[in-house]
Structures are given as structure tokens and as C-alpha cells.
matplotlib code that plots the C-alpha trace (Angstrom):
import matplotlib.pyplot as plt

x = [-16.4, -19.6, -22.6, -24.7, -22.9, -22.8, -26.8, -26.7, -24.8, -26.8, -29.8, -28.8, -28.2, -31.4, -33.2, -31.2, -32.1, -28.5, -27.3, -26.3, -22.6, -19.7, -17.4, -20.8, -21.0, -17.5, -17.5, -20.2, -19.3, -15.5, -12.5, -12.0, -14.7, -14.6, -15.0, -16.4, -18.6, -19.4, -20.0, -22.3, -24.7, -24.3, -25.4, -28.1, -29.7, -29.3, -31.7, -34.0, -33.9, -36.2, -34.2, -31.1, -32.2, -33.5, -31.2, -30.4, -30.6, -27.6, -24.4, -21.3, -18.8, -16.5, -12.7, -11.9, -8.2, -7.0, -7.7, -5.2, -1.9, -0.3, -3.1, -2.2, 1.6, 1.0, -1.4, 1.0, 3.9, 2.0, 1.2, 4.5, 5.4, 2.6, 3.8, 7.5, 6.1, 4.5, 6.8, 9.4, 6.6, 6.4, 10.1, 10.5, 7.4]
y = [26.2, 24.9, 26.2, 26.5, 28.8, 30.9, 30.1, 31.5, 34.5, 35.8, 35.0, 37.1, 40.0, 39.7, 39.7, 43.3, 44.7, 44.9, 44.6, 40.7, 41.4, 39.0, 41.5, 41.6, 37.4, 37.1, 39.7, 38.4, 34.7, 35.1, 33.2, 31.3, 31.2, 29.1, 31.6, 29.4, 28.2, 32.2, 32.8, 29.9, 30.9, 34.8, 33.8, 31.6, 33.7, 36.6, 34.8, 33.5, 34.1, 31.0, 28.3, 29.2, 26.4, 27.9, 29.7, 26.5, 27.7, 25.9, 28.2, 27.3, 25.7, 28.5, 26.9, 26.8, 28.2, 25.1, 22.8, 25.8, 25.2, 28.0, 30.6, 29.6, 29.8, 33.3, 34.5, 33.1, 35.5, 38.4, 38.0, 37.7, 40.4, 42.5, 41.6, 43.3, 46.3, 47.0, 46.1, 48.7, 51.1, 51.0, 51.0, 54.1, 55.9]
z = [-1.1, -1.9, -4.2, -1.4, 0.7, -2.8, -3.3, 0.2, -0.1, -3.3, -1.4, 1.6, -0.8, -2.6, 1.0, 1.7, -1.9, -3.2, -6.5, -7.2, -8.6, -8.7, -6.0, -3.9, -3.9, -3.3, -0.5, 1.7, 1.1, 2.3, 1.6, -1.1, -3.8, -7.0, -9.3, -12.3, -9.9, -8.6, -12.1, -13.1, -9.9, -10.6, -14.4, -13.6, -11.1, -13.2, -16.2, -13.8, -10.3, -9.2, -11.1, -8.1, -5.0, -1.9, 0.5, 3.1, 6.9, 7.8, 8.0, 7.2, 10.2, 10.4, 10.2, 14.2, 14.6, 16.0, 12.5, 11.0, 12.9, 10.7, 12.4, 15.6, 14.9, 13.9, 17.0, 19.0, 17.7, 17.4, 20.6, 22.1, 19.9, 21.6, 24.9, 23.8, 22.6, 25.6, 27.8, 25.6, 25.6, 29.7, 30.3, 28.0, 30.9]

ax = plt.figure().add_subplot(projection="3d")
ax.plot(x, y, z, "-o")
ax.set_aspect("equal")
plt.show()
């Protein structure tokens, strides 16, 4: 997790007029957060919004399922367990 997807979060929230909390942050950022790090930002933004760096237009690469083998694994089961249930669910029609 970097500070700038943080910086960019809090920024986002600013730009919709919510309340800069730390559940706020963490929501919109998603996944794993440093809190420490969270906290520092939160803080610093808090005592003076135009010390925080400006809100970077670059998102963040989302994590593509096939660089998470244990995501994969699990669509893959679900989706065979899918398949069962529906093939119980016609044979019971």
C-alpha cells in the first residue's frame, strides 16, 4: 500500500464533502492499508490540509486474478460448485 493511494483516497473524500475519518480512508482505499501510515496522513491532513501532496491522477493497477493463483483456485470451485447446484436444482424440476 502506498501513501499515495491514501493521499488519494482522502482527497477523493474531500472532493465529495465527507468527513475525513480513519473507517472512511480505509473504506474507499480497499485492502490492505498500513494503518501507521493511514494515521500519519489522516493526522497531517487534519492540521493542515495543504501540507498532504496533491491527489496523483494515476489509479492504482488493480491485482489481475491471474498474479493471485489462490483467487483463481477458489473461482474455479465455486464455480463447479455452481454448476452442481444447478444441475441438483434441475433434476429435482
Amino acid at each position: 500500500m502506498s501513501s499515495q493511494e491514501i493521499i488519494n483516497a482522502i482527497h477523493s473524500l474531500v472532493r465529495e464533502g465527507k468527513s475525513i475519518t480513519t473507517a472512511a480512508v480505509k473504506a474507499r482505499v480497499g485492502g490492505q492499508v498500513s494503518m501507521p501510515q493511514l494515521l500519519q496522513l489522516i493526522s497531517r491532513y487534519k492540521q493542515s490540509p495543504d501540507s498532504l501532496p496533491p491527489a496523483s491522477d494515476i489509479p492504482a493497477a488493480p491485482v489481475a486474478a491471474a498474479d493471485r493463483p489462490d483467487l483463481l483456485e477458489r473461482i474455479q470451485a465455486l464455480e463447479a460448485r455452481l454448476a452442481r447446484l444447478e444441475q441438483l436444482l434441475e433434476q429435482k424440476r
